[in-house]
C-alpha positions as CSV (number, residue, x, y, z in Angstrom):
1,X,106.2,108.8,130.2
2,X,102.9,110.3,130.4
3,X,100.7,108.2,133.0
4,X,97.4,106.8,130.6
5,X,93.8,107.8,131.9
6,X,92.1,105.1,133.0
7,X,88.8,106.3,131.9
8,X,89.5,106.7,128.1
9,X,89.2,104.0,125.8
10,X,92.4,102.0,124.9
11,X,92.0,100.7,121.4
12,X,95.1,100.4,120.4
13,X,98.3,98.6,122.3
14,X,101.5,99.9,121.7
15,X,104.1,97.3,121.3
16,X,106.6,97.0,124.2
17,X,109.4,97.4,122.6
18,X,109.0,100.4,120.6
19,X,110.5,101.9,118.7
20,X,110.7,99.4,116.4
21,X,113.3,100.9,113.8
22,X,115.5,104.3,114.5
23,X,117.8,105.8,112.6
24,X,120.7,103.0,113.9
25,X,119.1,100.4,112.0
26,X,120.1,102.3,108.4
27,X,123.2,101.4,106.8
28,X,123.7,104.7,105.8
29,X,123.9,108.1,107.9
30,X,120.2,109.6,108.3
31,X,119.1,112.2,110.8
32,X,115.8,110.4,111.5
33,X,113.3,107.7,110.4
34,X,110.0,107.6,110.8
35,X,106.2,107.9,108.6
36,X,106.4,104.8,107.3
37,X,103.7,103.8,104.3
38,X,102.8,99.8,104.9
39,X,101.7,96.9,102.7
40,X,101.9,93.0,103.5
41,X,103.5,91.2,100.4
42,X,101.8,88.2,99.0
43,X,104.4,85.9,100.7
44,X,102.8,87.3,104.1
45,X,106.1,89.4,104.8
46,X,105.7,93.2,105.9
47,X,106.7,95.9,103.8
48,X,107.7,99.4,105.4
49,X,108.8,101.9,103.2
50,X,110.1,104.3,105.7
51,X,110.9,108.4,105.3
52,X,114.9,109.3,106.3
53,X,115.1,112.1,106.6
54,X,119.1,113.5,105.8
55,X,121.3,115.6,108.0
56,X,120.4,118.4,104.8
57,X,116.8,118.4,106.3
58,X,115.5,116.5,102.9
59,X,113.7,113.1,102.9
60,X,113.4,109.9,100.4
61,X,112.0,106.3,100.7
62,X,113.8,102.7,102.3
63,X,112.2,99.8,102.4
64,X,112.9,97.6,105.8
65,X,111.0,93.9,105.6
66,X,110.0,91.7,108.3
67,X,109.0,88.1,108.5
68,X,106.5,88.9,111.2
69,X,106.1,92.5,110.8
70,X,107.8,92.9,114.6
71,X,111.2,92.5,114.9
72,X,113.9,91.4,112.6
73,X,114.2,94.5,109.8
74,X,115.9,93.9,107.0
75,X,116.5,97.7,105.9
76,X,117.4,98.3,102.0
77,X,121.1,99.2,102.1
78,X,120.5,102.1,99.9
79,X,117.7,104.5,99.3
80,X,114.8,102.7,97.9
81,X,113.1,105.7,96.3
82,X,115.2,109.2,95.8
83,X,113.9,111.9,94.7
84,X,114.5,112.5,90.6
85,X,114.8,116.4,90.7
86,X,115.9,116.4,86.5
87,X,112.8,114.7,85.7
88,X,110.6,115.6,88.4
89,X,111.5,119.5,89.5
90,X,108.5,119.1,92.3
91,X,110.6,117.0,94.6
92,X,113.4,119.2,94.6
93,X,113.3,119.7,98.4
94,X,112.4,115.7,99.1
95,X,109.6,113.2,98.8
96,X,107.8,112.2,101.9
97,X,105.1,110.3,103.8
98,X,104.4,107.8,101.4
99,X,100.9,105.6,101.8
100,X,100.8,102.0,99.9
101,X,98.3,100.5,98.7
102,X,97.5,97.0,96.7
103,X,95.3,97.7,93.6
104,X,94.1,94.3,92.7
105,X,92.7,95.7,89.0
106,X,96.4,96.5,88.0
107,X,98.5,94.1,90.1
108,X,100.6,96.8,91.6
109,X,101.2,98.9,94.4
110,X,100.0,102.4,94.5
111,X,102.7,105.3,96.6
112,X,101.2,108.2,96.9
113,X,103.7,110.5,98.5
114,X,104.4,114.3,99.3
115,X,106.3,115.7,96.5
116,X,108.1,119.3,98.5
117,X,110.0,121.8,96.3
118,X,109.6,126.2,96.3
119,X,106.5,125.6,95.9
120,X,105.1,123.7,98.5
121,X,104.2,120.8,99.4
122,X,102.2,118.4,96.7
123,X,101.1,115.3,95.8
124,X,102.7,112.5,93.5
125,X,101.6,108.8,92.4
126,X,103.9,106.3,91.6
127,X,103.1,102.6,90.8
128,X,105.3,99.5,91.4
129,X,104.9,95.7,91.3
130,X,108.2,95.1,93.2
131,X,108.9,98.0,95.3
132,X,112.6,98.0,93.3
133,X,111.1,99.7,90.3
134,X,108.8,102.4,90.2
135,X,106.4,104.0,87.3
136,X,106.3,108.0,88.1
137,X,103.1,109.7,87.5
138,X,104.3,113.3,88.7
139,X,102.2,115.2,90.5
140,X,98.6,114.5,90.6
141,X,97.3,117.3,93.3
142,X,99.5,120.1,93.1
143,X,100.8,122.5,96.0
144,X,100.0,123.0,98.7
145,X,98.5,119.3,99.3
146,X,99.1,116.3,101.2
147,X,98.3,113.7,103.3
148,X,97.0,111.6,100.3
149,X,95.9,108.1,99.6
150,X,94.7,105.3,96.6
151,X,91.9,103.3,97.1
152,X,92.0,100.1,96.3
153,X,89.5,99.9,93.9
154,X,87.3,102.0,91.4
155,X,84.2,103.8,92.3
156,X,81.7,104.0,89.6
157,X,84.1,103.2,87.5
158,X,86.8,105.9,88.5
159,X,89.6,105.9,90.6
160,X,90.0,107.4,93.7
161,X,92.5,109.6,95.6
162,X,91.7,111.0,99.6
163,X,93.7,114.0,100.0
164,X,94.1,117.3,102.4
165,X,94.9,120.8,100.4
166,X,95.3,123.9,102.4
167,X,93.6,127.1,102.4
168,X,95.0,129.7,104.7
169,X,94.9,127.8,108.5
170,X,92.5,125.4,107.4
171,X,92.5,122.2,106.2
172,X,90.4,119.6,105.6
173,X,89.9,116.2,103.5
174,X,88.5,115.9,100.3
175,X,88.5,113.7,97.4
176,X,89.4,113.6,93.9
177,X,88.4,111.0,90.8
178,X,90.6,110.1,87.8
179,X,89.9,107.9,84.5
180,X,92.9,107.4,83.4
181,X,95.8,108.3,86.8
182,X,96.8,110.9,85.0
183,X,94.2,113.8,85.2
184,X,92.0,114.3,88.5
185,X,89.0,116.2,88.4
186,X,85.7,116.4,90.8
187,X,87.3,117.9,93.5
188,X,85.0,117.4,96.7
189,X,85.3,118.3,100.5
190,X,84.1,115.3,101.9
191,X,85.2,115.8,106.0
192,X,86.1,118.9,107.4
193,X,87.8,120.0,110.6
194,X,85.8,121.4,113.6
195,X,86.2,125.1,115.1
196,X,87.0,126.3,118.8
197,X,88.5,123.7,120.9
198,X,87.9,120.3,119.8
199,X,90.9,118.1,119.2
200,X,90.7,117.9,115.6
201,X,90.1,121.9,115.2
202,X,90.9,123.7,112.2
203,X,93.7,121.1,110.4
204,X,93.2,117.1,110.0
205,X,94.2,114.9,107.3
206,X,94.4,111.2,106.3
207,X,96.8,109.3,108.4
208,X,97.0,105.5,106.8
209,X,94.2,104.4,103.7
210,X,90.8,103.8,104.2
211,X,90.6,100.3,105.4
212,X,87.6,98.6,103.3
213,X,85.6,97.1,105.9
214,X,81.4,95.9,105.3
215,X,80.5,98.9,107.3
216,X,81.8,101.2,105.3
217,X,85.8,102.8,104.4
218,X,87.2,103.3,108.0
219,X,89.5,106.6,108.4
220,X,91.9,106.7,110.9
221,X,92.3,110.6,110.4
222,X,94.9,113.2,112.6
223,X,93.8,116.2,114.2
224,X,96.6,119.1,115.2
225,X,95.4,120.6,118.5
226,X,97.5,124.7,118.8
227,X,98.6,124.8,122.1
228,X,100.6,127.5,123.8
229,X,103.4,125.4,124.1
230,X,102.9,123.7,119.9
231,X,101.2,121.3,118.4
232,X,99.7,117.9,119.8
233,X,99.0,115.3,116.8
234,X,96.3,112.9,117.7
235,X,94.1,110.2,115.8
236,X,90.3,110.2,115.6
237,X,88.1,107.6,113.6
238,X,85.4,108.5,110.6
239,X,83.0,105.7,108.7
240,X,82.5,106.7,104.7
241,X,80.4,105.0,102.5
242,X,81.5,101.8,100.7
243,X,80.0,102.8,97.3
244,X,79.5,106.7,97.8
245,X,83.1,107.7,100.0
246,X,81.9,111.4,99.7
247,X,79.1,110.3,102.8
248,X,80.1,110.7,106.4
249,X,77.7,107.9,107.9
250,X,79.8,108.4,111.6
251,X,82.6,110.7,112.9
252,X,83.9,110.0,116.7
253,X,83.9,113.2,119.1
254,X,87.1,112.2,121.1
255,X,90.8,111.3,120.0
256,X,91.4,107.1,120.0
257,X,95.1,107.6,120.1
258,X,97.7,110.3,121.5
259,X,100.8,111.0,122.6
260,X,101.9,109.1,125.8
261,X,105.5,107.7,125.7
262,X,109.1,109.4,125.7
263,X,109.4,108.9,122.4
264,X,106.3,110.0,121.1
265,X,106.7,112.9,123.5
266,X,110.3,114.2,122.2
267,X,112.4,114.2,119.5
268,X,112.5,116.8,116.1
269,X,108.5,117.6,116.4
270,X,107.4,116.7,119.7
271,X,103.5,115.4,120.6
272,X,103.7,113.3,117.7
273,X,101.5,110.2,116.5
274,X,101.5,109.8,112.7
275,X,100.9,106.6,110.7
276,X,101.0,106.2,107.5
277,X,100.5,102.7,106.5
278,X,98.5,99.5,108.4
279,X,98.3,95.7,107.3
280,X,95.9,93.4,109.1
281,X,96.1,89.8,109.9
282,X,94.9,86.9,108.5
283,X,92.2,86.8,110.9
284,X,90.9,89.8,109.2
285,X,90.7,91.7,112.1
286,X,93.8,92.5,113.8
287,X,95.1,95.7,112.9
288,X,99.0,96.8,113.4
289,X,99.6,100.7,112.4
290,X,103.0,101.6,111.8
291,X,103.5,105.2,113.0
292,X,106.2,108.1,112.9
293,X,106.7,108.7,116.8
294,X,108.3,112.7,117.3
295,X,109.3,112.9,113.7
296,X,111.8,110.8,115.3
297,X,111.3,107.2,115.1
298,X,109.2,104.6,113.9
299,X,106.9,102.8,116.2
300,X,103.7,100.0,116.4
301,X,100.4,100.0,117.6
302,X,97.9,96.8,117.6
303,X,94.4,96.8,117.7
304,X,90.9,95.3,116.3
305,X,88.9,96.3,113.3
306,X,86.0,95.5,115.0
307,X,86.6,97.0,118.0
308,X,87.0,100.5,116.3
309,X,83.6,100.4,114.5
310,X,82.0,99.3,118.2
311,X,83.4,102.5,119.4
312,X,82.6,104.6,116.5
313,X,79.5,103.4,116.9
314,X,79.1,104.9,120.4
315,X,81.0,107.9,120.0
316,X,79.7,109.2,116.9
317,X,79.2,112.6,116.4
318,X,75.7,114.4,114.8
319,X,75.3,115.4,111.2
320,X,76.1,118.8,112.2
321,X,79.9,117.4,111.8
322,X,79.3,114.1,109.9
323,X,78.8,116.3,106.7
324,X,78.9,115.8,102.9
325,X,80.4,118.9,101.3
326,X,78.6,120.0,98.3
327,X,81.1,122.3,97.0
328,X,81.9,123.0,93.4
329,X,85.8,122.7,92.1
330,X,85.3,126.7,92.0
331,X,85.4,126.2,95.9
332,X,89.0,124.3,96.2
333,X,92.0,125.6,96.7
334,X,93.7,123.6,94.6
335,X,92.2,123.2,91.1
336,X,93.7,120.5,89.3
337,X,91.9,119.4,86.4
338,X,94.5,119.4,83.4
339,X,97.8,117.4,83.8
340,X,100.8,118.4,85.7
341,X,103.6,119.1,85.0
């Protein structure tokens, strides 16, 4: 176990326990668990609905449920969410890295998860009120794209989906707009990655939703750092507009969160941190992100809404970094404006 610095800001406690669930807790034979997408049900109970990962090297969706979002898992005893490769050819190699989120206007839970098949991987929506059943949209942002998530509500009058396509060894996050779910359009970069040695060089993406707070929509974003020996998966913090989401307003310069323990240290990518989903309390404030450690295992962090926007507010980076892209869909590389298929 890597020994903390004392001098860098702890926002976020791991739980002492972690992991929290492993690929022993399945009642089925996985190679790994781990990326889980997060949601609390109305009843107050936490919802995980957790990538496994096969011993084929393919992934698909369980949900595990606990009373006090700790301890206690109550894993599906099958699959939750397989991937339907007759009706939906894109997730022929696996669907994966689901993000949840409650849309109050339709009553039902948005996934949006990475679709992988030949070519690439993309990005699907599916809606459910129950997390038994689920409404397939297909693919919404095609290949290669992910790292993608539904807010919660419509902005001037569309909906909204933050997403990462790739162009070459760059990648950064944009957003997309939708009428109807069905066909995206307005493709905008909206935060892009830094050059030369910062942490967050060349390839972020989403980790969890935006988290609606009255300061703005709070990203908790990754950065991959290329190091001789691989890749080191950190977390950094952004603040977007409430009403406009294309506008930066802050963008910290230093990671918030990192690689420190064994297990986030080693297992089938090593240096990992990735979460996927977060629920706060009822106090509004407390925030528990529920992260893939090494690819490997599935793990919990707790910290403070308002704590993150006191730091953001002190570690904010300049314009020259907090930008609003400008670019045209001529720009992206991935134009998606009919319906796929």
């Amino acid at each position: 176990m890597s020994t903390p610095n004392k001098h860098h800001a702890r926002l976020f406690q791991r739980y002492e326990h972690n992991p929290i669930l492993t690929a022993n807790d399945w009642h089925y034979p996985v190679n790994t668990v781990f990326n889980p997408g997060a949601t609390r049900l109305k009843d107050g109970t936490t919802l995980l609905l957790c990538r496994a990962e096969d011993f084929r090297g393919h992934s698909h969706l369980t949900v595990a449920r606990s009373v006090n979002g700790i301890d206690n898992w109550q894993v599906d005893r099958e699959p939750t969410l397989l991937p339907d490769v007759e009706n939906h050819p894109e997730e022929t190699w696996g669907i994966e890295d689901p993000r949840i989120t409650f849309v109050p206007e339709l009553d039902q839970y948005a996934v949006v998860f990475t679709s992988y098949s030949r070519g690439g991987p993309g990005v699907s929506l599916a809606m459910t009120k129950d997390f038994h059943t689920f409404e397939r949209y297909g693919v919404v942002m095609s290949p290669e794209d992910k790292d993608a998530a539904f807010l919660p509500r419509r902005i001037n009058g569309r909906w909204v989906i933050i997403h990462r396509p790739v162009s070459g060894n760059v990648a950064n996050i944009w957003i997309s707009y939708s009428n109807d779910l069905h066909y995206w359009g307005d493709h905008k970069m909206i935060l892009e990655a830094r050059r030369g040695a910062w942490w967050d060089a060349n390839k972020i993406g989403l980790s969890p939703p935006p988290i609606e707070t009255a300061e703005g929509w709070l990203f908790i974003y990754h950065g991959v750092r290329q190091t001789p020996s691989g890749c080191i998966y950190r977390l950094g913090l952004a603040l977007m507009d409430l009403e406009d989401p294309e506008r930066c307003i802050r963008r910290g310069n230093t990671w918030i969160f990192g690689p420190e323990t064994a297990y986030e240290h080693n297992g089938d990518v090593n240096n990992v941190v990735f979460p996927c989903g977060f629920t706060v309390g009822d106090d509004g404030d407390t925030l528990r992100i529920y992260y893939g450690a090494a690819d490997n295992s599935i793990a919990l962090a707790t910290g403070r809404i308002s704590m993150l926007l006191d730091w953001l507010r002190e570690d904010s980076s300049n314009s020259d970094f907090a930008i609003k892209s400008n670019l045209s869909i001529n720009s992206a590389p991935n134009e998606h404006t009919q319906k796929s298929k």
